[in-house]
C-alpha positions, 0 to 999 in steps of 0.5 A, spaced: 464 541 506 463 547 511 467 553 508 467 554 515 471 548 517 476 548 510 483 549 513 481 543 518 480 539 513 485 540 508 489 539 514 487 532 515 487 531 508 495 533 508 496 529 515 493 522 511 497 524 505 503 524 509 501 518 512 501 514 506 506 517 504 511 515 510 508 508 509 509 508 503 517 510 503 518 505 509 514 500 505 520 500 499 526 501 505 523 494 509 521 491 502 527 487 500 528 485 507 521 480 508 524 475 504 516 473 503 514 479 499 512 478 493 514 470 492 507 468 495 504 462 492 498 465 487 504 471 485 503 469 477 511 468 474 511 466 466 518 466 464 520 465 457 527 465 452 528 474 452 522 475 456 519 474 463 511 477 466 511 477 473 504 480 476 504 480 484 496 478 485 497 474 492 501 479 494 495 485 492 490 482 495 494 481 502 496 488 501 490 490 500 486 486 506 491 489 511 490 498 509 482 496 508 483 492 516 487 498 517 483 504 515 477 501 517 480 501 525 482 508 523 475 510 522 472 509 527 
Protein backbone atom coordinates (compact mmCIF):
# COMPACT_ATOMS: atom_id res chain seq x y z
CA UNK A 1 0.00 0.00 0.00
CA UNK A 2 1.25 3.51 -0.85
CA UNK A 3 1.12 5.98 1.86
CA UNK A 4 1.08 8.15 -0.74
CA UNK A 5 -2.34 6.99 -2.26
CA UNK A 6 -4.20 6.16 1.63
CA UNK A 7 -7.02 8.36 1.17
CA UNK A 8 -8.12 6.83 -2.56
CA UNK A 9 -8.00 3.64 -1.02
CA UNK A 10 -9.84 4.09 2.20
CA UNK A 11 -12.30 5.79 -0.31
CA UNK A 12 -12.50 2.65 -2.43
CA UNK A 13 -12.49 0.42 0.49
CA UNK A 14 -15.90 2.82 1.99
CA UNK A 15 -17.56 2.73 -1.57
CA UNK A 16 -17.27 -1.49 -1.92
CA UNK A 17 -18.48 -1.13 1.71
CA UNK A 18 -21.41 0.63 0.94
CA UNK A 19 -22.06 -1.14 -1.82
CA UNK A 20 -22.26 -4.31 -0.03
CA UNK A 21 -24.25 -2.90 2.44
CA UNK A 22 -27.05 -1.30 -0.01
CA UNK A 23 -26.89 -4.93 -1.42
CA UNK A 24 -27.33 -6.53 1.51
CA UNK A 25 -30.33 -3.79 2.72
CA UNK A 26 -31.97 -4.56 -0.58
CA UNK A 27 -31.53 -8.02 -0.37
CA UNK A 28 -33.51 -8.43 3.14
CA UNK A 29 -36.33 -5.94 1.60
CA UNK A 30 -36.66 -8.19 -1.79
CA UNK A 31 -36.27 -11.54 0.35
CA UNK A 32 -39.53 -12.42 1.04
CA UNK A 33 -40.89 -11.67 -2.34
CA UNK A 34 -38.79 -14.43 -4.21
CA UNK A 35 -40.96 -17.16 -3.15
CA UNK A 36 -37.86 -19.48 -4.00
CA UNK A 37 -35.25 -18.12 -1.62
CA UNK A 38 -34.58 -20.15 0.76
CA UNK A 39 -37.06 -23.42 -0.26
CA UNK A 40 -34.57 -24.70 -2.60
CA UNK A 41 -34.23 -28.48 -2.83
CA UNK A 42 -30.89 -29.28 -1.15
CA UNK A 43 -32.05 -26.56 1.54
CA UNK A 44 -31.56 -29.01 4.69
CA UNK A 45 -35.52 -28.60 6.96
CA UNK A 46 -35.61 -31.24 10.27
CA UNK A 47 -38.75 -30.90 12.03
CA UNK A 48 -39.07 -32.40 15.26
CA UNK A 49 -42.01 -32.06 18.29
CA UNK A 50 -40.64 -28.54 19.96
CA UNK A 51 -37.75 -28.15 17.91
CA UNK A 52 -37.31 -27.23 14.27
CA UNK A 53 -33.26 -26.96 12.58
CA UNK A 54 -33.24 -25.30 9.16
CA UNK A 55 -30.04 -24.83 7.61
CA UNK A 56 -30.22 -23.01 3.80
CA UNK A 57 -27.25 -24.95 1.84
CA UNK A 58 -28.40 -24.57 -1.76
CA UNK A 59 -29.41 -21.43 -1.01
CA UNK A 60 -25.49 -20.53 0.37
CA UNK A 61 -23.95 -21.86 -2.52
CA UNK A 62 -26.43 -20.18 -4.98
CA UNK A 63 -25.46 -17.05 -3.29
CA UNK A 64 -22.48 -17.56 -2.96
CA UNK A 65 -21.64 -18.55 -7.08
CA UNK A 66 -23.32 -15.42 -7.97
CA UNK A 67 -21.06 -12.57 -5.61
CA UNK A 68 -18.20 -14.69 -6.79
CA UNK A 69 -19.31 -14.34 -10.79
CA UNK A 70 -20.18 -10.71 -9.59
CA UNK A 71 -16.86 -9.79 -7.94
CA UNK A 72 -14.98 -11.67 -10.73
CA UNK A 73 -16.91 -9.28 -13.56
CA UNK A 74 -16.10 -6.11 -11.14
CA UNK A 75 -12.40 -6.87 -10.98
CA UNK A 76 -11.77 -6.82 -14.13
Amino acid sequence: MDPGNFGGNLGRVLLIFGLVLAGVGLLLILGPKIPWLGHLPGDIVIKRDNFTFYFPLATCLLISVLLTLLFKIFRG
